[in-house]
PDB file of N, CA, C and O in Angstrom:
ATOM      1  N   UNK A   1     -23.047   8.871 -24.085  1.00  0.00           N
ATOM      2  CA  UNK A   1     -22.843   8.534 -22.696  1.00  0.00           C
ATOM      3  C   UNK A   1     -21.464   9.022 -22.239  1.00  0.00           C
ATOM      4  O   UNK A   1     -21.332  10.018 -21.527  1.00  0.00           O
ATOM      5  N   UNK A   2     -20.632   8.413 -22.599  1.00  0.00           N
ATOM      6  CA  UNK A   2     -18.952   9.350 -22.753  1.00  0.00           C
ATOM      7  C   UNK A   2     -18.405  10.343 -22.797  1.00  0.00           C
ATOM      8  O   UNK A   2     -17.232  10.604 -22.531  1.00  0.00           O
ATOM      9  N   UNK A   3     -19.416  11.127 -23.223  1.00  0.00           N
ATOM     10  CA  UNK A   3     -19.137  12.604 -24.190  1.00  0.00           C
ATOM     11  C   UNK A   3     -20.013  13.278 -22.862  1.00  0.00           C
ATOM     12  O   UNK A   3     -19.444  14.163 -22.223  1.00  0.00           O
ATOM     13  N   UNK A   4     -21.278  12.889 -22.491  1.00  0.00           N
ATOM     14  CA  UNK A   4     -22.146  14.186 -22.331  1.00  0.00           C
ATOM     15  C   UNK A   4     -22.555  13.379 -20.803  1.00  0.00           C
ATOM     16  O   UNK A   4     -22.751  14.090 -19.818  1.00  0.00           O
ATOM     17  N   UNK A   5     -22.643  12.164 -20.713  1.00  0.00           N
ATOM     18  CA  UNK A   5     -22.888  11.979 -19.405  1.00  0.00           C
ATOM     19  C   UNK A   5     -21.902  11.793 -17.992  1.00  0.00           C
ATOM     20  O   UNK A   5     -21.768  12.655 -17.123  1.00  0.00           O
ATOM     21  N   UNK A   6     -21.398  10.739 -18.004  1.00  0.00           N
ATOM     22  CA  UNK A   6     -19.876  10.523 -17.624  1.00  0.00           C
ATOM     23  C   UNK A   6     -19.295  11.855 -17.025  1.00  0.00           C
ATOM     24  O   UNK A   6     -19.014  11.768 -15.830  1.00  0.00           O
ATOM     25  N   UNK A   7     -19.111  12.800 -17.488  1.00  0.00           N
ATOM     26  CA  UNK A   7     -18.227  13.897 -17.158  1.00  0.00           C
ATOM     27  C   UNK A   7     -18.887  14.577 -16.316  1.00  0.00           C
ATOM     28  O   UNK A   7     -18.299  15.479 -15.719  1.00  0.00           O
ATOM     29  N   UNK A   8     -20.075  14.355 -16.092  1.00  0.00           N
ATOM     30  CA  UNK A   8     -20.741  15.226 -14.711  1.00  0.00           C
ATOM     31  C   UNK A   8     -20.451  14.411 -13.839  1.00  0.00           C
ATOM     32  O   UNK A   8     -20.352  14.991 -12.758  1.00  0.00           O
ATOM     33  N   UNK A   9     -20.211  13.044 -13.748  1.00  0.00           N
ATOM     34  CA  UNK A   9     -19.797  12.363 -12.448  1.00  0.00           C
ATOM     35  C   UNK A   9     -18.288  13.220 -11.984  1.00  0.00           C
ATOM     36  O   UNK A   9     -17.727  12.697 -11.021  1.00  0.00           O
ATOM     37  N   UNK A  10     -17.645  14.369 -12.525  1.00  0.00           N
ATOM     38  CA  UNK A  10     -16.609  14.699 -11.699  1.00  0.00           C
ATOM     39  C   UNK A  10     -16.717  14.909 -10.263  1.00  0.00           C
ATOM     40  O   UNK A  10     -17.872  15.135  -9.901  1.00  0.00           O
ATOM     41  N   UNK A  11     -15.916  14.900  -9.423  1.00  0.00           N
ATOM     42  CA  UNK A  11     -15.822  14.577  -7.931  1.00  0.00           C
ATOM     43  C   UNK A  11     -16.483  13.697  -6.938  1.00  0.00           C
ATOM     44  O   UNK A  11     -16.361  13.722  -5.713  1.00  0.00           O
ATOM     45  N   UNK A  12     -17.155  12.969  -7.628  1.00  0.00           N
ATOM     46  CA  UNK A  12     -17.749  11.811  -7.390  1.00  0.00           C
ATOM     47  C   UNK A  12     -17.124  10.795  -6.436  1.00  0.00           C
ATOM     48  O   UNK A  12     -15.935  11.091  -6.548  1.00  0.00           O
ATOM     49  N   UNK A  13     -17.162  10.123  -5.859  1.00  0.00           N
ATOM     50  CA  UNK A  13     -15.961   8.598  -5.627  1.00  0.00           C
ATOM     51  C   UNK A  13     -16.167   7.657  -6.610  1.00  0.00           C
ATOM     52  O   UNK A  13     -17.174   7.775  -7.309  1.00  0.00           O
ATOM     53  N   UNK A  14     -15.634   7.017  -6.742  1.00  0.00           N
ATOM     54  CA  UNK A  14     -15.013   6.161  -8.067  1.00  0.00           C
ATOM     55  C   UNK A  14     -16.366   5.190  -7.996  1.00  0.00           C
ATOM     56  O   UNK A  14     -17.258   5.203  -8.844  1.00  0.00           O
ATOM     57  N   UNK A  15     -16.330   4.242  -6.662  1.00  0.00           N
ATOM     58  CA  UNK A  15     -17.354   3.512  -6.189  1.00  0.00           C
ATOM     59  C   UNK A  15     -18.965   3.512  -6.656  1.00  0.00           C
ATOM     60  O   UNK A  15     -19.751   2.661  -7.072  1.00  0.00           O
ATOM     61  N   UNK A  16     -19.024   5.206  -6.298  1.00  0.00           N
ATOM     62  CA  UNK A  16     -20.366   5.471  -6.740  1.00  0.00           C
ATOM     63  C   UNK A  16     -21.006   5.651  -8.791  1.00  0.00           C
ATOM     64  O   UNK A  16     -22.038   5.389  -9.409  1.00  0.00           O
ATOM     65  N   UNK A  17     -19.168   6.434  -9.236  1.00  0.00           N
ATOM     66  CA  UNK A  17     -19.504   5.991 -10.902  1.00  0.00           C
ATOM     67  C   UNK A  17     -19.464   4.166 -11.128  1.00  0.00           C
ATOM     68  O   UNK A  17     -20.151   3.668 -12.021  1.00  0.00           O
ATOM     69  N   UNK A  18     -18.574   3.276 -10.200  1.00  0.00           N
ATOM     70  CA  UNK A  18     -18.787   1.899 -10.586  1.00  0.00           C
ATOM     71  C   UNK A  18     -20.188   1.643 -10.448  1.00  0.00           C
ATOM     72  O   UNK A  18     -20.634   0.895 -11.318  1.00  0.00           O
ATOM     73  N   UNK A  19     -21.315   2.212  -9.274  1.00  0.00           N
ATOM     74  CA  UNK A  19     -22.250   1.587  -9.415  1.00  0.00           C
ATOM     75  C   UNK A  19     -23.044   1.929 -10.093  1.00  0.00           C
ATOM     76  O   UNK A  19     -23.782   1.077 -10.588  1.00  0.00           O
ATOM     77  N   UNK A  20     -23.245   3.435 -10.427  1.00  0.00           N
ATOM     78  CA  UNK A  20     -23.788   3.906 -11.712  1.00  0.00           C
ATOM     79  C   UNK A  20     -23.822   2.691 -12.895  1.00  0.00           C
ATOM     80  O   UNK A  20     -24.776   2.003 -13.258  1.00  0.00           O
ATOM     81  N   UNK A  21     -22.451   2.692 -13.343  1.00  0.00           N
ATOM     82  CA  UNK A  21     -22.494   1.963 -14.744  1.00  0.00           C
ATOM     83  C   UNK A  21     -22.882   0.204 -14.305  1.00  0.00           C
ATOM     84  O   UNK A  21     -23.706  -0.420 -14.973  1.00  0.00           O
ATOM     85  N   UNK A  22     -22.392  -0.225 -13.497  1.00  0.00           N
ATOM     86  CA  UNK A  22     -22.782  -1.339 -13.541  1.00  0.00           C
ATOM     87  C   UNK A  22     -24.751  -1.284 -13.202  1.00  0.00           C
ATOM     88  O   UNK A  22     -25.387  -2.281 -13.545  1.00  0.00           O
ATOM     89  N   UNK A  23     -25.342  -0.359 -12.695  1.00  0.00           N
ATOM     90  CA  UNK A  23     -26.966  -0.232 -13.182  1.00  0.00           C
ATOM     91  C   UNK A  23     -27.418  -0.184 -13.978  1.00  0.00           C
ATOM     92  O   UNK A  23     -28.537  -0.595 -14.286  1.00  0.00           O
ATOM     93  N   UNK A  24     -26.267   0.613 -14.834  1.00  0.00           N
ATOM     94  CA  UNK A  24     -26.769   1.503 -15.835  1.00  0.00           C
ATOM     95  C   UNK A  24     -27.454  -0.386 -16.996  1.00  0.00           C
ATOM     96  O   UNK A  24     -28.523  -0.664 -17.538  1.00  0.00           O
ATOM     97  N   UNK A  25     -26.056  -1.184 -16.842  1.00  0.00           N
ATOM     98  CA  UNK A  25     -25.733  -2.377 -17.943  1.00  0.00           C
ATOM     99  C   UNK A  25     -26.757  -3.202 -17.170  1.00  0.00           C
ATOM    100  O   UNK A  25     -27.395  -3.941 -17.920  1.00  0.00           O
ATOM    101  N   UNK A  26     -27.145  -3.296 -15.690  1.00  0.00           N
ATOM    102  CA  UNK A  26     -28.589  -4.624 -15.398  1.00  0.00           C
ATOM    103  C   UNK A  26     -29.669  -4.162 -15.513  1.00  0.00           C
ATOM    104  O   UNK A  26     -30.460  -4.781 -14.801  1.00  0.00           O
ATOM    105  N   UNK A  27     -30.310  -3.049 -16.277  1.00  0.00           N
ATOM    106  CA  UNK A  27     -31.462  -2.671 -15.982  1.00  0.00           C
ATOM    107  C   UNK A  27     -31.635  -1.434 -17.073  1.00  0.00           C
ATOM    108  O   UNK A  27     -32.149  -0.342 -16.832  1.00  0.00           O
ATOM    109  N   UNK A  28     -31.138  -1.829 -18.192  1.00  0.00           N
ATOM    110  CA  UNK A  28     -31.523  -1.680 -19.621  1.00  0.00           C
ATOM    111  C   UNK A  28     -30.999  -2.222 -20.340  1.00  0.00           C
ATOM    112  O   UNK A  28     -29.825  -2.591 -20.376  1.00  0.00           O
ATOM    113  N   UNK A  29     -32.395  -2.428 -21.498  1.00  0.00           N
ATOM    114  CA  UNK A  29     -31.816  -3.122 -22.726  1.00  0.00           C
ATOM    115  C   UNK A  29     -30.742  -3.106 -24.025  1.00  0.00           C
ATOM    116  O   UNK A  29     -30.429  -3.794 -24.996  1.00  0.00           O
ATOM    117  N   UNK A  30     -30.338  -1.619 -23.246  1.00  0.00           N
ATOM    118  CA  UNK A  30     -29.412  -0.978 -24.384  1.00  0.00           C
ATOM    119  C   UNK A  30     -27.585  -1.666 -24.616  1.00  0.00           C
ATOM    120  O   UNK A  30     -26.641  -1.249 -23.944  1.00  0.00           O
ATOM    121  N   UNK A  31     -27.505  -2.379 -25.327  1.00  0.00           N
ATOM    122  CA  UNK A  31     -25.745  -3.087 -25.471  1.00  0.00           C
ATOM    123  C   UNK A  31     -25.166  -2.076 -25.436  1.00  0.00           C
ATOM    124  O   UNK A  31     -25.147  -1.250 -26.349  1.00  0.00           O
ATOM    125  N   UNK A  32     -24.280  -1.933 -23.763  1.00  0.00           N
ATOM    126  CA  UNK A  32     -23.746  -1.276 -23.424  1.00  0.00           C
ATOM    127  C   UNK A  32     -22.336  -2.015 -23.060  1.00  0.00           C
ATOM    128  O   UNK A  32     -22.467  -3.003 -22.337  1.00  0.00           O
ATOM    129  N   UNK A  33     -21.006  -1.681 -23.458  1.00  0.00           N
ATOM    130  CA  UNK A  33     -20.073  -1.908 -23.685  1.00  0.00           C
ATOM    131  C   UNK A  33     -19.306  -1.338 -22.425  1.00  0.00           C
ATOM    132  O   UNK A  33     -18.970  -0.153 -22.442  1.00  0.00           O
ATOM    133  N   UNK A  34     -18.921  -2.397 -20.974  1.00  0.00           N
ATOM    134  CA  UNK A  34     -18.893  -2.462 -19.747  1.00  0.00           C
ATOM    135  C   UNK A  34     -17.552  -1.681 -19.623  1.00  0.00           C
ATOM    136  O   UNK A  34     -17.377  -0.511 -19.282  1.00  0.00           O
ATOM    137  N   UNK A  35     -16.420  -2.879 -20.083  1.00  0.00           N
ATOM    138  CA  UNK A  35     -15.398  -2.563 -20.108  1.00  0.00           C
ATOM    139  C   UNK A  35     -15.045  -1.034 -20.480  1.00  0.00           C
ATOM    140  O   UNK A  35     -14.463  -0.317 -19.666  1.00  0.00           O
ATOM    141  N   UNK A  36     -15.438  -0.565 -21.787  1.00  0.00           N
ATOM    142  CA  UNK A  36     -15.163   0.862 -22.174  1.00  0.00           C
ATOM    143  C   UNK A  36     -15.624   1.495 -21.690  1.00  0.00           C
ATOM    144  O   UNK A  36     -15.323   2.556 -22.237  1.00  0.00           O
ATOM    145  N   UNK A  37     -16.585   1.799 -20.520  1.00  0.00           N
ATOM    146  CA  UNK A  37     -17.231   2.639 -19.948  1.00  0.00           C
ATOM    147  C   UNK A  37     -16.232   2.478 -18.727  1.00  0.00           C
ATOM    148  O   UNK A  37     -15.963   3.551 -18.185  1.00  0.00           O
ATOM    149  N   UNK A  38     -15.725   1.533 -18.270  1.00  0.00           N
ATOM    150  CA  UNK A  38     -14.593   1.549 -17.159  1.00  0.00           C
ATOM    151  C   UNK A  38     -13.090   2.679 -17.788  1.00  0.00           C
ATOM    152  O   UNK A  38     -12.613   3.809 -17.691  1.00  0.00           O
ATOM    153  N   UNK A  39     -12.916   1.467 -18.375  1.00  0.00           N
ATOM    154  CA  UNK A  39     -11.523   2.658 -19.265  1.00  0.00           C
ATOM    155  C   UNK A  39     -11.838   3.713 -19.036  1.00  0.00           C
ATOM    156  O   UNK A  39     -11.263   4.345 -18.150  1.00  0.00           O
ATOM    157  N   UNK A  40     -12.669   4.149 -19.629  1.00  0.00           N
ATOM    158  CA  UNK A  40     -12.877   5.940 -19.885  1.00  0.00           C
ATOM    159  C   UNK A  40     -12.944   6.399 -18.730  1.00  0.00           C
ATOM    160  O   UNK A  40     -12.197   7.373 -18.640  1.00  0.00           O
ATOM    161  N   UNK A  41     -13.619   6.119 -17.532  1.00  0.00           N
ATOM    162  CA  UNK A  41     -13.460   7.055 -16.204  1.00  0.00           C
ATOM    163  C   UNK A  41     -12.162   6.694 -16.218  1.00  0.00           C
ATOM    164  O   UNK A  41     -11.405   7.664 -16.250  1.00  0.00           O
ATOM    165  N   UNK A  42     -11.645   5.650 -16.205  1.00  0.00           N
ATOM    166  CA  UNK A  42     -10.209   5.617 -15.341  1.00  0.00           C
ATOM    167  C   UNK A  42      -9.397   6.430 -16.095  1.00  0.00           C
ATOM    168  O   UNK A  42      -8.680   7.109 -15.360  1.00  0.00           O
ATOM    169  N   UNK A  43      -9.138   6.728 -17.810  1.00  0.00           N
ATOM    170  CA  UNK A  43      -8.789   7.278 -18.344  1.00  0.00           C
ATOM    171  C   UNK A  43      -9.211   9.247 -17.879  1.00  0.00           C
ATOM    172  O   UNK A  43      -8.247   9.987 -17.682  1.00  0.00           O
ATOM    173  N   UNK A  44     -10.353   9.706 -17.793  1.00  0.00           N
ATOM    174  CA  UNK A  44     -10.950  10.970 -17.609  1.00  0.00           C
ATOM    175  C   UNK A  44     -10.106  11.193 -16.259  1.00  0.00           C
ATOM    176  O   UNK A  44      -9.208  12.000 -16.021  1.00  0.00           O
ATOM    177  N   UNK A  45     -10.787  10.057 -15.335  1.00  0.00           N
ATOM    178  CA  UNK A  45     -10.706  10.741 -13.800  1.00  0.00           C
ATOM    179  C   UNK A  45      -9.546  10.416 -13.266  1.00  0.00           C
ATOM    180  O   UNK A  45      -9.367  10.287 -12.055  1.00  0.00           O
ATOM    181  N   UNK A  46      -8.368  10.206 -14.469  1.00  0.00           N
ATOM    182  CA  UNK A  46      -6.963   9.462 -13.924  1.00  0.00           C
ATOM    183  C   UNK A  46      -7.181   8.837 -12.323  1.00  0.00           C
ATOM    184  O   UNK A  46      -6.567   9.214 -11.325  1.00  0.00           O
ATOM    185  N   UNK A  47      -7.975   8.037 -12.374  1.00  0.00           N
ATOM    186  CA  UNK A  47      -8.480   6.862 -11.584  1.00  0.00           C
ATOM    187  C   UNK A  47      -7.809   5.987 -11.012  1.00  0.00           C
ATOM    188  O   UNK A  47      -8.021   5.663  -9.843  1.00  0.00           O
ATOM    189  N   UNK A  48      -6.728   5.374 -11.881  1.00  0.00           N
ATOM    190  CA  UNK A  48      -5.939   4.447 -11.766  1.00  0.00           C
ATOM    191  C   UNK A  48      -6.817   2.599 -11.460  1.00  0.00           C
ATOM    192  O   UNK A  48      -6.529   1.536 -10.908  1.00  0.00           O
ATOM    193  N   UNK A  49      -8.004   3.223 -12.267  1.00  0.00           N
ATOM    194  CA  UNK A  49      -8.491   1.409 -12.302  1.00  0.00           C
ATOM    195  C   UNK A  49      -9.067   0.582 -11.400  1.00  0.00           C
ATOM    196  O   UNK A  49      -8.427   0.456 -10.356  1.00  0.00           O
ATOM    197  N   UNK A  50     -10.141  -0.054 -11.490  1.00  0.00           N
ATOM    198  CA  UNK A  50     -11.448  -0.392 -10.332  1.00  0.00           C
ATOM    199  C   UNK A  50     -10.859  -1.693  -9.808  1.00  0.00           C
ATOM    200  O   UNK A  50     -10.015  -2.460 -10.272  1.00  0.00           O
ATOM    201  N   UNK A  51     -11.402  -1.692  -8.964  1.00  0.00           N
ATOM    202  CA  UNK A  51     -10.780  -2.837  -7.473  1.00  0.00           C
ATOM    203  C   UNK A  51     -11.841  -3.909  -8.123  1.00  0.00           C
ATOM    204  O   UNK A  51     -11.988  -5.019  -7.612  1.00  0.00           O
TER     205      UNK A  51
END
């Protein structure tokens, strides 16, 4: 997800990768690890961190 998905959200608004991932975590069963999926955009897209 990190590696190969994530990085096509470049130029995106931030908003629209928050709502991505927060779908991504209500509407599969897969233990998906919220927080680190935040970090990492903010880390990638020097973001500076979700409201």
């Amino acid at each position: 997800m990190i590696l190969y998905v994530l990085p096509q959200f470049e130029g995106l608004p931030l908003h629209r990768i928050k709502e991505f991932i927060a779908q991504l975590v209500e509407e599969t069963d897969m233990m998906i690890d919220q927080p680190l999926l935040e970090d990492f955009v903010v880390d990638f897209f020097d973001a500076g961190g979700f409201e």
